[in-house]
C-alpha positions in Angstrom: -33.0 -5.6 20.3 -32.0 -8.5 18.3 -27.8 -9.0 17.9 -27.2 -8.3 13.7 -24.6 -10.5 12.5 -21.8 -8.8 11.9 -18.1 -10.1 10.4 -15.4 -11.1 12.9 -11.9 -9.3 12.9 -9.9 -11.8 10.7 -13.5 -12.6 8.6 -13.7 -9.1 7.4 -10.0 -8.7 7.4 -10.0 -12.1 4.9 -12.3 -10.2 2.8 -10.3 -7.1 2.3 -7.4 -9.3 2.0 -8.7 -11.5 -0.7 -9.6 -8.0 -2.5 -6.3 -6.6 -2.1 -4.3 -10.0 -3.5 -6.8 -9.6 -6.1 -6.0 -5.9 -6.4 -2.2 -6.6 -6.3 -2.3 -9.3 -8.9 -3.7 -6.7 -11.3 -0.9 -3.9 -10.0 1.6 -6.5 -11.2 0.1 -7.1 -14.7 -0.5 -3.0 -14.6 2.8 -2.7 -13.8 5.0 -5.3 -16.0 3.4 -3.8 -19.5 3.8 -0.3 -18.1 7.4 -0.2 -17.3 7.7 -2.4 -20.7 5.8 0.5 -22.5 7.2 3.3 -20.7 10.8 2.2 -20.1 12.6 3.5 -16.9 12.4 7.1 -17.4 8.6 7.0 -18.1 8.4 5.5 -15.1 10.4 8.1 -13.3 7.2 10.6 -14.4 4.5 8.2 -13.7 5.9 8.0 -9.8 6.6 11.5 -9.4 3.0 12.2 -10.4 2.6 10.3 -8.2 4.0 11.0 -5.3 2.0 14.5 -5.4 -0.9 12.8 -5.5 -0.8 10.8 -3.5 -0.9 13.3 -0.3 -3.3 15.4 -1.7 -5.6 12.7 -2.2 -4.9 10.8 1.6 -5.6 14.3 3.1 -8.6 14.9 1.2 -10.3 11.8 2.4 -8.5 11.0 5.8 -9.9 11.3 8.9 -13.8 11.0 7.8 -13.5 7.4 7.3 -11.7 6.4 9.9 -14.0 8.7 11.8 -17.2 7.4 10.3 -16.4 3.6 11.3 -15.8 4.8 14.7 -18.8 6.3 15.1 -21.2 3.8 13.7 -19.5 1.0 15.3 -19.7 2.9 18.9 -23.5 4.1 18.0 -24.2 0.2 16.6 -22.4 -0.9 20.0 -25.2 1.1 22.4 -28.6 0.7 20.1 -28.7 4.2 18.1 -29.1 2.9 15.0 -31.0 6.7 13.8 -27.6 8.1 14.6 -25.9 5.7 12.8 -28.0 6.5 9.6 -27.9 10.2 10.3 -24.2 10.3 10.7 -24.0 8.7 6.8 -25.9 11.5 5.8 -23.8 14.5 7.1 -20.4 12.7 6.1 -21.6 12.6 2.7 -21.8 16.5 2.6 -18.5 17.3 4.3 -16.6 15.1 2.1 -18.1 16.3 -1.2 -16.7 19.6 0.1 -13.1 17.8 0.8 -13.1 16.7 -2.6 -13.7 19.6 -4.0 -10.8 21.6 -2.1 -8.9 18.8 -2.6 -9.0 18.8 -6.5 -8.4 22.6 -6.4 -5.3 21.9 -4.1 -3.7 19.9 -6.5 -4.4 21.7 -9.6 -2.4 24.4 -7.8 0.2 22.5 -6.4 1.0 21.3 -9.9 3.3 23.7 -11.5 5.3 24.8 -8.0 6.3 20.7 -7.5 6.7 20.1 -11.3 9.2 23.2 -11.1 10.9 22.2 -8.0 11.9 18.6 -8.9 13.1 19.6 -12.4 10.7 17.8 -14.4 8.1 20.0 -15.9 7.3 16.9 -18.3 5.1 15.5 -15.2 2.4 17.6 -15.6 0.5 16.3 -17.8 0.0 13.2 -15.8 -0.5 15.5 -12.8 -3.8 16.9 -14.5 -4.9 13.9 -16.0 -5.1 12.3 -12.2 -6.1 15.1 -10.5 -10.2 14.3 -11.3 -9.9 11.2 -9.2 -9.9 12.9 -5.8 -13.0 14.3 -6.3 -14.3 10.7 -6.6 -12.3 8.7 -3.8 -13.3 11.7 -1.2 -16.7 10.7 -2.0 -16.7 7.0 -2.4 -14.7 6.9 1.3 -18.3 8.0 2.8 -19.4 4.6 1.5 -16.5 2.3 2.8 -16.3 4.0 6.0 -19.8 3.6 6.5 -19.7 0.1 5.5 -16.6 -0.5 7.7 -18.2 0.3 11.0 -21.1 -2.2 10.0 -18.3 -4.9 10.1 -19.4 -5.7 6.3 -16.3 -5.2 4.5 -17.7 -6.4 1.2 -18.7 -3.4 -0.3 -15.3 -1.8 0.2 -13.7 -5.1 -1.4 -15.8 -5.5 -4.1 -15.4 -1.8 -5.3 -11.9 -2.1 -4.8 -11.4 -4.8 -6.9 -13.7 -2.9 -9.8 -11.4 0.3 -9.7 -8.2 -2.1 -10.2 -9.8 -3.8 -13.3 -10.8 -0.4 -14.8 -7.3 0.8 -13.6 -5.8 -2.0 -15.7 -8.2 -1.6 -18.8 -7.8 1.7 -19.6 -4.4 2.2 -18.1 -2.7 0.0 -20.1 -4.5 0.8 -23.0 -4.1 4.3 -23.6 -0.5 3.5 -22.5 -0.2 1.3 -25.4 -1.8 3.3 -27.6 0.3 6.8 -26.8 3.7 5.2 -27.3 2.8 3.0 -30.0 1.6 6.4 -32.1 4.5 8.5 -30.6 6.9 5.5 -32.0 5.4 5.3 -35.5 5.9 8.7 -35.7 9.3 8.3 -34.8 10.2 5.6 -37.5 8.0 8.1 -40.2 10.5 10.9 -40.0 7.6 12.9 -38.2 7.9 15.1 -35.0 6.4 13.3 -31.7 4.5 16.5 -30.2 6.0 19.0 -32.2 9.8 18.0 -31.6 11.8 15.8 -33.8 13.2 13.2 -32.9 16.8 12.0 -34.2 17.6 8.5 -32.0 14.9 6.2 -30.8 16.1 6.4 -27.2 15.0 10.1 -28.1 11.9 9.6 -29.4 11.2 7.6 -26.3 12.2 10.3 -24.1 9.9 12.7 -26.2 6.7 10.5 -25.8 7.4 9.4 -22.1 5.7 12.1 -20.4 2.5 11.4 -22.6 2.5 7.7 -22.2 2.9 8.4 -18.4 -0.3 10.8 -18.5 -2.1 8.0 -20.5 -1.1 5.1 -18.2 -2.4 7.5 -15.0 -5.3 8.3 -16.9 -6.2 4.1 -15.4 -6.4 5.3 -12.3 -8.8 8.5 -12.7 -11.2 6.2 -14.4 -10.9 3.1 -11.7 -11.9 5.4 -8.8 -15.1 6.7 -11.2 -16.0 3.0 -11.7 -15.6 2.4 -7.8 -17.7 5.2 -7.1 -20.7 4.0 -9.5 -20.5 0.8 -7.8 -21.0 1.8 -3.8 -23.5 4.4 -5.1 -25.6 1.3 -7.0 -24.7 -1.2 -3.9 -26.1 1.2 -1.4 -29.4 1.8 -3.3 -30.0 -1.6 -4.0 -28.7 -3.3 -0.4 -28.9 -0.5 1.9 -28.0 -0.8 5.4 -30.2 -4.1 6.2 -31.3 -2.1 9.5 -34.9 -3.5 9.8 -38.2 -1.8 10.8 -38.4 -2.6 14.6 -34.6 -1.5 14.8 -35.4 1.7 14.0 -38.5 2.4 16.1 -36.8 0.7 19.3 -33.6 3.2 18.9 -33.4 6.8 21.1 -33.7 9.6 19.0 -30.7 11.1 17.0 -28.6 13.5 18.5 -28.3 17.1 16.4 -26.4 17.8 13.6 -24.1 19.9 15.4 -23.0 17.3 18.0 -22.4 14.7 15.3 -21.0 17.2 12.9 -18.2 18.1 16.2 -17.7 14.5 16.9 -16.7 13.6 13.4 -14.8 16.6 13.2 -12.9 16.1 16.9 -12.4 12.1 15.5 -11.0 13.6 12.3 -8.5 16.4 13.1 -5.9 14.3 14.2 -6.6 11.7 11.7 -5.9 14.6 9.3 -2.8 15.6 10.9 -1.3 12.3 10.9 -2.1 11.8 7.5 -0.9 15.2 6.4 2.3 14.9 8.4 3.1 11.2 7.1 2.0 12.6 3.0 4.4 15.4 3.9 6.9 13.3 5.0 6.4 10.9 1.9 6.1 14.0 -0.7 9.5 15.3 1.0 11.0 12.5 0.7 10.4 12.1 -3.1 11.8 15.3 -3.6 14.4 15.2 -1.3 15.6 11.5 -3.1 15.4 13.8 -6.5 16.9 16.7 -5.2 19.8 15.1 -3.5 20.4 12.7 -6.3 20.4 15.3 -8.5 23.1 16.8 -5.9 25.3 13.6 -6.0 25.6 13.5 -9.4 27.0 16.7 -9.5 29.5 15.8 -6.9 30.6 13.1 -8.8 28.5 12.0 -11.7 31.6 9.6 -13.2 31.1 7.0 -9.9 27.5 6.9 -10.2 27.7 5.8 -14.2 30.5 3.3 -13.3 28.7 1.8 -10.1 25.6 1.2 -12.7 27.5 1.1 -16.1 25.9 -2.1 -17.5 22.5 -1.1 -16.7 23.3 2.6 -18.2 24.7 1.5 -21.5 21.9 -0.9 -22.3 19.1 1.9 -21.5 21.3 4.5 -23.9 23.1 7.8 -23.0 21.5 9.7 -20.4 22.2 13.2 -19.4 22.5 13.8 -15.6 18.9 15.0 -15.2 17.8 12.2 -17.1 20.0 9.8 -15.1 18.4 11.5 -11.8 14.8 10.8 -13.0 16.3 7.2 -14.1 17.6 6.3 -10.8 14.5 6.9 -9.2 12.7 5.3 -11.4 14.3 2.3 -10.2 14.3 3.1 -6.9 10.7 3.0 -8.1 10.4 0.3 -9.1 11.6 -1.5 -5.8 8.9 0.4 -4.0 6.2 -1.2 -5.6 7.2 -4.5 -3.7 8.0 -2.5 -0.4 4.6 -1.5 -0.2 3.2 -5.3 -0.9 3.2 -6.7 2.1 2.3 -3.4 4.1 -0.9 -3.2 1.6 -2.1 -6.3 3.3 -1.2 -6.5 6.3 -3.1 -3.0 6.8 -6.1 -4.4 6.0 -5.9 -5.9 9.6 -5.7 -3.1 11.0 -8.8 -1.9 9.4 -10.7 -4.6 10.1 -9.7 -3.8 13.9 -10.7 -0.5 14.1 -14.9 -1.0 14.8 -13.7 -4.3 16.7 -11.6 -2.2 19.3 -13.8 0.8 19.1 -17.1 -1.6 20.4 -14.5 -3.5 22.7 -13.3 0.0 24.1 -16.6 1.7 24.5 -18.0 -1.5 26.4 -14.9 -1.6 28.4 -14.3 -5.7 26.9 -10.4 -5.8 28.1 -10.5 -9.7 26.8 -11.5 -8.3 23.1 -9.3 -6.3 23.3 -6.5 -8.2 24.2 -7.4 -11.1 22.0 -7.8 -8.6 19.0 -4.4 -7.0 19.1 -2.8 -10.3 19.8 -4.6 -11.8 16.7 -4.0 -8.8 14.6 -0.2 -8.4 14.9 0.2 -12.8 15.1 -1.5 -12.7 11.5 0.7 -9.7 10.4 3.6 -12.0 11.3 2.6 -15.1 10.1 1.9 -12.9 6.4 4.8 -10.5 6.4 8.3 -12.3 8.1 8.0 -15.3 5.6 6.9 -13.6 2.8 10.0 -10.7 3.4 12.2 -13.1 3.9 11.7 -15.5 1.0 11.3 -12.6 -1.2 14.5 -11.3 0.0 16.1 -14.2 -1.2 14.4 -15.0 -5.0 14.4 -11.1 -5.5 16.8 -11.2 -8.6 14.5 -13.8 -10.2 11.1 -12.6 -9.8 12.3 -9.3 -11.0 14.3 -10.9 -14.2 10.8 -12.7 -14.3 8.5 -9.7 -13.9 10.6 -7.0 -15.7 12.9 -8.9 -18.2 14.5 -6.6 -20.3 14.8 -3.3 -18.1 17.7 -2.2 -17.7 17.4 -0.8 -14.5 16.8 -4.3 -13.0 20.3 -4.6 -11.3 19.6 -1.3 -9.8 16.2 -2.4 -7.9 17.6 -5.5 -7.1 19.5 -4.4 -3.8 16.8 -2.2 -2.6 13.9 -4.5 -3.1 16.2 -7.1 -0.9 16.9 -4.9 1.6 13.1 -4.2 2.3 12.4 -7.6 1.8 14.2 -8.6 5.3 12.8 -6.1 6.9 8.8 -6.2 5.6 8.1 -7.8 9.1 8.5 -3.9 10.8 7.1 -1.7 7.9 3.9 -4.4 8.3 3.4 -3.6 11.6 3.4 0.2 11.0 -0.2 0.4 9.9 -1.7 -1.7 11.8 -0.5 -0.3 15.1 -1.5 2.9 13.9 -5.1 1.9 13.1 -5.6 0.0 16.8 -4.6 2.9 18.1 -7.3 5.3 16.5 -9.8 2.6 17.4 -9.2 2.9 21.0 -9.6 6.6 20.2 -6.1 7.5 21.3 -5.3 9.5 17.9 -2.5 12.0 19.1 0.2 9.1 19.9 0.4 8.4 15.8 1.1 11.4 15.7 3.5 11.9 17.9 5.3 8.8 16.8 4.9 10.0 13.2 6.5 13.7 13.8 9.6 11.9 15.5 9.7 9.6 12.6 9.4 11.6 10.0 12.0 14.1 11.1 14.5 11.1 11.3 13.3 10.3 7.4 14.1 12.9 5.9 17.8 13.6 7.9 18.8 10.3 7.2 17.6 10.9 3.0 19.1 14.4 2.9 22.8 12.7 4.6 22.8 9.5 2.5 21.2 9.8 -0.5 23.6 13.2 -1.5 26.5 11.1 -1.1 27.8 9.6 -4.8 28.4 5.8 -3.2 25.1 5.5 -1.4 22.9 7.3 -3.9 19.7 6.3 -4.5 20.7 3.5 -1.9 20.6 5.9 1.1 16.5 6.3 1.1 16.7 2.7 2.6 18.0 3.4 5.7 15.2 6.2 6.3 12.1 4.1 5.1 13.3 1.2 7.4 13.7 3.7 10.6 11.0 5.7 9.8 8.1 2.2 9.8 10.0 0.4 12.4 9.7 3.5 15.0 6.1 4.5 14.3 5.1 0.4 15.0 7.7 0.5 18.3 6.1 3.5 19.8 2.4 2.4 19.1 3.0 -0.5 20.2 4.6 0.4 23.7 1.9 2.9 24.1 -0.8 0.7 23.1 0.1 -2.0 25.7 0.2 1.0 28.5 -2.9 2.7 27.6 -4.5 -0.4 27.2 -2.3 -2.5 30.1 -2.7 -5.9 28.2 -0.1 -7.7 28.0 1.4 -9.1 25.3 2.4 -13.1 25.0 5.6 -12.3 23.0 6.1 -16.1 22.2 3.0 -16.5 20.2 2.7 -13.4 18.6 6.7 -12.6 17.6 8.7 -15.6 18.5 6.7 -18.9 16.9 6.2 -16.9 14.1 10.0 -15.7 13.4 10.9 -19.5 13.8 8.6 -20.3 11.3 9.9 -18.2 9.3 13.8 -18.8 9.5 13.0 -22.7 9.1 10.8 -21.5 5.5 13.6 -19.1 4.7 16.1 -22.0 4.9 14.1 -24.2 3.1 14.2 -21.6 0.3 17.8 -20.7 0.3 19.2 -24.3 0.1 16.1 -25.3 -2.2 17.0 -22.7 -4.2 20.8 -23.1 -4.3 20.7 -27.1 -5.2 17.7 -26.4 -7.7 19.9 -23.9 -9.4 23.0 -26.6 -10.0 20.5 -29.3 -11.1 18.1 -27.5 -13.3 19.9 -26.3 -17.1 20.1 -22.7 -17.6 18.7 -22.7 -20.8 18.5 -19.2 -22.3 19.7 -16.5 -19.8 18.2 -14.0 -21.7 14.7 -15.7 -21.8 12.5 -14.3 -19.2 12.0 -18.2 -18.0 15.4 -19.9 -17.6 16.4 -22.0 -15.2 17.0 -19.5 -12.5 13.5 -18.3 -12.5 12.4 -21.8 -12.4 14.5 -22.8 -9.7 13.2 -19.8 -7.5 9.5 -21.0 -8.4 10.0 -24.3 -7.3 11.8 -23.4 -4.4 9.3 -21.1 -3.2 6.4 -24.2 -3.6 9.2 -26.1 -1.2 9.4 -23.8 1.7 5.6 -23.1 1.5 4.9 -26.5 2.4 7.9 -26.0 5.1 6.6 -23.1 6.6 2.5 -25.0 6.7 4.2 -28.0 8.4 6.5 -26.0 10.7 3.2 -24.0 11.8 1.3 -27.1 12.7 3.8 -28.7 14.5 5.1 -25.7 16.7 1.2 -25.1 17.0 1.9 -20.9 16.5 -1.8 -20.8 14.9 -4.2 -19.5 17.8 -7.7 -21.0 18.6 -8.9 -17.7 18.7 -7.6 -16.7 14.7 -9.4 -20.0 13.5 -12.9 -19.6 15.2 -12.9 -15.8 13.6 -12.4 -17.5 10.1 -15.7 -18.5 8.0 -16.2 -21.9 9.1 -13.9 -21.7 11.8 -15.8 -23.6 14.6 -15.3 -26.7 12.1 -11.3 -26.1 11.0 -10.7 -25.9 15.0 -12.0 -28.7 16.1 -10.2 -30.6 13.4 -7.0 -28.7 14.0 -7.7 -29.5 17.8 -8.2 -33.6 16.9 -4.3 -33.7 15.6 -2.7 -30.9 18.5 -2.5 -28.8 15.7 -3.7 -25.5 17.3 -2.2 -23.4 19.8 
C-alpha cells in the first residue's frame, strides 16, 4: 500500500503553534478589555469559575483523545485503515455520553464549590459555562482523530474559530452588562435589585454579572469549534482512498476496540483527574488560606499592598481575598503562555512516538524527543527570561490602570525565570503516553501534587508571603513531573540524551539574549524621555519594546553561530530540505 503523506513532528507542531500564537493574541485582547471592564474583583469571579471548570471539563474529555491518536496512528502504522475508521465511530458515542455526565457533574458541583470558597456571586458564571462541556467532549473526537492522521489542521483551524467567537461575544456581552449595570448606577436605580451608594459599590454589585457575560465567550467559541470539525469532516473526510480500504484486514470487534480505548484511557483519566484536582485544590486552598492570613493579620497585608488598595477603593477582607487572587490571576495568564505552546510539541509527538514505538524505530525515537524538548528550549528559556525582565512594562502596557498591577508584577517575574521547567512538564508527559507508558505521569503527578498543595497550605497562610507563597508550589510541582518523565523516559526508552544540544546551547543562547535585554533595556531607559508616566506608552514601555527587538536579533545570531539548531528540526520544517542546505552552505546548522 502506497505511503500517505503525512505531517512531520515539528510540521504539525508549527501548525498547532501558529494556531495557538494566534489563539493567544486574541486571549490578550480578551483579556486587557475584560479586566478593564471587570476591574480586579470581577476578575477574581471570572477565575474562580474558572477554575471549577476547568477540571470538569479536562476529565470529561481526557483520555479519549489521547487515546484515539494512539490508536489510529498504531492502526495507520500496520495497514488497518477499517479499524482506523471504525475506531472514529465508537469514540464518537462514548464521548457524547462523557459530555453528558460531565455537564451534570458540574451543574452539581456548582453550589458545594461556590459555598466553600465564600463567593456565592460565581455562580452565575458557573452556569453560564457549564453548556460548553457538552460541546468540547464531542469536538475532541474530531481532533484526536485528526491527530493520529498527523493532519493537525483541523484542530488548528477550529481552535483559532472558538478564540474569535470567544473574543466576539465575550467581550461584548461583557461590555454591554457593566455598561447597563453602571448607567444604572449614575440613574439612582438599583443594579439587580440592590442599590448601590458608591461606584466602587455599584461595581462590586455588577461584577458577578459582567463575569457570567464575559464566560458566556467561551460557551459560544467551543459551539462555533464544534460546527466547524463537524462541516470539515463532511466535506474533507479522511482522504483514505478506495484501494486503501479494500487492501486493509478486516476490523477487529467493537468490544476489542471499545477495551483498548478504554485500557488507553483510564490512566489518561486519572492523570488528568489527579492534576484538575490538584489545580481545583489549589484554587481553593490559595482562597482559603488567604482568607486565613488575613485574619491573622489583615493590617500587614493592606500595608504590603497599600498603594494598589487605595487606588482600587476600600475593600472588606473577603473582598480583599477575592482581590488578591485576582491578581494572582492575573499573573497566571502569562505562566500558562509559554507552557500553552510548548505543549503543542508534545502533541504533535504523540502519533510520531506511538508509530516509532510500535515499529520498534529507536532512531525516531531518539531523534523525536531530542527535537521535541531542543525546540521547547529554544521557545521557553529566552522567552521566560526576557519576560522576566520587561515584566513591569508589558503589564503597565497591557493592563494600565489596574491597580493590582504591582501585585502581579513579582509573581509573573518569578515564573518568568523559571518557564523553561513548567514547558517541559507537558511535553514529557505527552511522550510518555505515546510510548504507551501512562502510569509513570501518574506517578510523578501524585508525588507532585501532594507537594503542591503542602507547600500552598504552609506559605500562602502566612501574612508576609500571602498570595506570594502559591509560587513556590507551581514551580515544584511542573519542574518534578518534567524531572521524573524525563529520567523514566530515557530508561524505558534507553536513548540517551546529548545534554549539550538539547539543554546547554540553548541556555547559553539564552543568557547572551537575556543580557542583551537587560543592558538594552537599562541604557534605553536613561536615553529615551519619560514622557507621561501615566500614559500607557511612555518611555519605559518603549524602552522595553525596543529592547526586546535588540536581543531577538542577539539570540538569531547567537543561534547561528554556536550552531544549537539541529539538521534534523530544519528538514521536519515545510521546506526544510531547502533552509538546510542553505543553513549548511554558511556552517550554520548543527
Amino acid at each position: 500500500m502506497p505511503q500517505k503523506k503525512k505531517q512531520s513532528l515539528l510540521n504539525g507542531a508549527m501548525i498547532l503553534l501558529v494556531s495557538t500564537l494566534i489563539v493567544k493574541f486574541i486571549g490578550i485582547f480578551y483579556k486587557i478589555p475584560l479586566n478593564n471592564y471587570l476591574d480586579t474583583v470581577g476578575r477574581g469571579y471570572f477565575g474562580s469559575a474558572f477554575n471549577l471548570y476547568v477540571p470538569i471539563y479536562s476529565i470529561s474529555m481526557a483520555g479519549l483523545p489521547m487515546a484515539i491518536t494512539k490508536l489510529v496512528s498504531q492502526n495507520i502504522a500496520l495497514g488497518r485503515i477499517k479499524d482506523v475508521r471504525k475506531i472514529f465511530r465508537i469514540a464518537k458515542r462514548l464521548f457524547l455520553l462523557t459530555g453528558i455526565a460531565g455537564t451534570i457533574i458540574l451543574l452539581a458541583l456548582a453550589y458545594p464549590y461556590a459555598k466553600s470558597i465564600g463567593s456565592l456571586q460565581t455562580l452565575p458564571a458557573i452556569f453560564i459555562v457549564t453548556p460548553s462541556i457538552f460541546f468540547c467532549c464531542i469536538m475532541s473526537t474530531y481532533r484526536g482523530y485528526y491527530a493520529g492522521l498527523r493532519n493537525m489542521s483541523p484542530s488548528a483551524m477550529s481552535q483559532v474559530w472558538e478564540a474569535v467567537a470567544k473574543f466576539a461575544v465575550g467581550i461584548i456581552l461583557a461590555k454591554w452588562v457593566m455598561d447597563y449595570c453602571m448607567g444604572r448606577y449614575e440613574a439612582g436605580l438599583a443594579i439587580f435589585g440592590k442599590i448601590a451608594v458608591t461606584e466602587s459599590e455599584a461595581m462590586s454589585i455588577a461584577a458577578p454579572y459582567g463575569a457570567a457575560a464575559a464566560i458566556a465567550g467561551v460557551t459560544m467559541g467551543t459551539v462555533v469549534a464544534y460546527v466547524y470539525l463537524v462541516i470539515y469532516h463532511r466535506f474533507k473526510g479522511n482522504t483514505f482512498t478506495r484501494a486503501e480500504i479494500i487492501a486493509s484486514p478486516p476490523p477487529a470487534s467493537n468490544k476489542r476496540i471499545l477495551r483498548a480505548l478504554i485500557s488507553i484511557a483510564i490512566p489518561v483519566v486519572a492523570t488528568t483527574f489527579i492534576m484538575n484536582l490538584t489545580n481545583l485544590i489549589d484554587a481553593w486552598s490559595i482562597q482559603f488560606r488567604l482568607q486565613s492570613a488575613i485574619a491573622q493579620d489583615g493590617e500587614l497585608i493592606r500595608q504590603m499592598y497599600q498603594a494598589s488598595l487605595a487606588k482600587a477603593g476600600i475593600l472588606p477582607d473577603d473582598k480583599l481575598k477575592i482581590y488578591l487572587y485576582g491578581a494572582y490571576e492575573m499573573a497566571v495568564d502569562f505562566k500558562n503562555l509559554l507552557p500553552s505552546l510548548t505543549a503543542t510539541l508534545g502533541i504533535s509527538a504523540i502519533p510520531v512516538l506511538s508509530e516509532a514505538w510500535t515499529l520498534k524505530n529507536r532512531k525516531a525515537i531518539r531523534s523525536t524527543v531530542e527535537s521535541v524538548i531542543r525546540v521547547s528550549m529554544l521557545i521557553a528559556m529566552p522567552a521566560g527570561f526576557v519576560m522576566a525582565i520587561v515584566t513591569e512594562p508589558i503589564l503597565m502596557l497591557l493592563y494600565k490602570g489596574i491597580s493590582s498591577v504591582p501585585i502581579t508584577v513579582p509573581i509573573m517575574m518569578a515564573y518568568s525565570w523559571s518557564a523553561f521547567m513548567l514547558s517541559l512538564s507537558q511535553p514529557m508527559t505527552s511522550m510518555m503516553q505515546g510510548i504507551g507508558r501512562m502510569d509513570i505521569p501518574l506517578r510523578s503527578l501524585i508525588i507532585a501534587s501532594g507537594l503542591k498543595i503542602g507547600l500552598n497550605y504552609v506559605l500562602v497562610g502566612i501574612p508576609k508571603y500571602n498570595v506570594n507563597g502559591a509560587i513556590a508550589g507551581s514551580i515544584t510541582f511542573f519542574s518534578l513531573i518534567a524531572i521524573i518523565n524525563l529520567f523514566y523516559f530515557i530508561k524505558e526508552t534507553k536513548t540517551r540524551i546529548n545534554i549539550t544540544s538539547v539543554f546547554l546551547k540553548p541556555l547559553f543562547c539564552s543568557v547572551l539574549m537575556a543580557a542583551g535585554t537587560y543592558s538594552s533595556f537599562g541604557l534605553l531607559k536613561k536615553v529615551i524621555p519619560m514622557g507621561n508616566p501615566d500614559a500607557r506608552i511612555n518611555g519605559i514601555t518603549v524602552s522595553a519594546v525596543i529592547s526586546v527587538a535588540i536581543s531577538i536579533i542577539i539570540y538569531a545570531l547567537a543561534l547561528l553561530f554556536t550552531k544549537t539548531i539541529a539538521k534534523y528540526d530544519v528538514l521536519m520544517l515545510p521546506k526544510g530540505e531547502k533552509i538546510a542546505k542553505t543553513l549548511e552552505k554558511f556552517g550554520f546548522i548543527g
